[in-house]
C-alpha positions in Angstrom: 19.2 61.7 -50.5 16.0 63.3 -49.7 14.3 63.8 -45.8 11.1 65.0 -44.7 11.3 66.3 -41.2 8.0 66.8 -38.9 8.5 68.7 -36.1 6.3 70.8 -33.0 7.6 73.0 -30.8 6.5 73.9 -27.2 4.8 75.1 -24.5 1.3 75.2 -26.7 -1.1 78.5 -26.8 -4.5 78.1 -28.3 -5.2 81.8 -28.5 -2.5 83.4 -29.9 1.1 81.6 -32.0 3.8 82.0 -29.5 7.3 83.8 -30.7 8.8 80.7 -31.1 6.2 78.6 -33.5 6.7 82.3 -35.2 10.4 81.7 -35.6 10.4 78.0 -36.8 7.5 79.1 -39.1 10.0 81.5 -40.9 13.0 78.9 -40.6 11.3 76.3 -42.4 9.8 79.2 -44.9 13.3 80.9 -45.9 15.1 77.3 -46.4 13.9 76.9 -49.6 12.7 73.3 -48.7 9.9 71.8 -50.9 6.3 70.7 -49.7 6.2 72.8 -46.5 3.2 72.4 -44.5 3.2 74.6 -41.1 0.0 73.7 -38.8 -1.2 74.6 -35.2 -0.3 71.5 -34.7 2.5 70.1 -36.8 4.7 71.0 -39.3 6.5 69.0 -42.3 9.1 70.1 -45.0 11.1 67.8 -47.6 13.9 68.5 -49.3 17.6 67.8 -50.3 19.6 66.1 -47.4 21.8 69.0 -46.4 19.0 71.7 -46.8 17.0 70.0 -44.5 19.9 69.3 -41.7 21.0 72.9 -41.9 17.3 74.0 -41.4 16.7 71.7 -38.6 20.2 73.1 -37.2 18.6 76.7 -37.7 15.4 75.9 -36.1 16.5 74.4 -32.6 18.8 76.8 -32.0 16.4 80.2 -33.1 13.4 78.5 -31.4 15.0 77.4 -28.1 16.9 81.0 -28.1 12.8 82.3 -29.2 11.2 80.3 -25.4 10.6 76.9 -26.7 10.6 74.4 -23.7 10.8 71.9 -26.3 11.5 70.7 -29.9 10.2 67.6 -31.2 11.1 66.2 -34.5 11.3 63.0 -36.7 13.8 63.1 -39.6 12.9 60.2 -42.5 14.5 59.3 -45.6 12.1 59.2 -48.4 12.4 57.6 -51.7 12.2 59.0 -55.0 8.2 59.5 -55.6 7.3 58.7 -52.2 5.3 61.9 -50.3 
């Protein structure tokens, strides 16, 4: 099974990245996960099933320990092909 997760974390600073968008940046990086796309805004990685859970599992915990307020994400199941 493969997931794609998409996922923001808070409180927001236009000027400058905060230490924990830093973290989750270099989370998501370091998993080896494929078609990674980190934004201002948003962020979305795919991959195998359990890579994916054991980097979402790594980035709550090293961006809530890093001053995130809070962590959204969205976990789908994608099909073979689909992107």
């Amino acid at each position: 099974m493969r997931l794609r997760v998409e996922f923001t974390t808070e409180p927001f600073d236009l000027d400058e990245a905060p230490a924990h968008a830093l973290v989750a940046r270099e989370v998501i990086e370091a998993a080896e996960l494929d078609a990674v796309d980190v934004g201002p805004f948003g962020n979305t990685a795919e991959g195998p099933a359990d890579t994916v859970l054991t980097a979402v599992d790594a980035l709550l915990r090293k961006t809530l320990d890093s001053g995130a307020t809070r962590v959204s994400l969205q976990v789908n199941v994608i099909g073979e092909g689909e992107r």
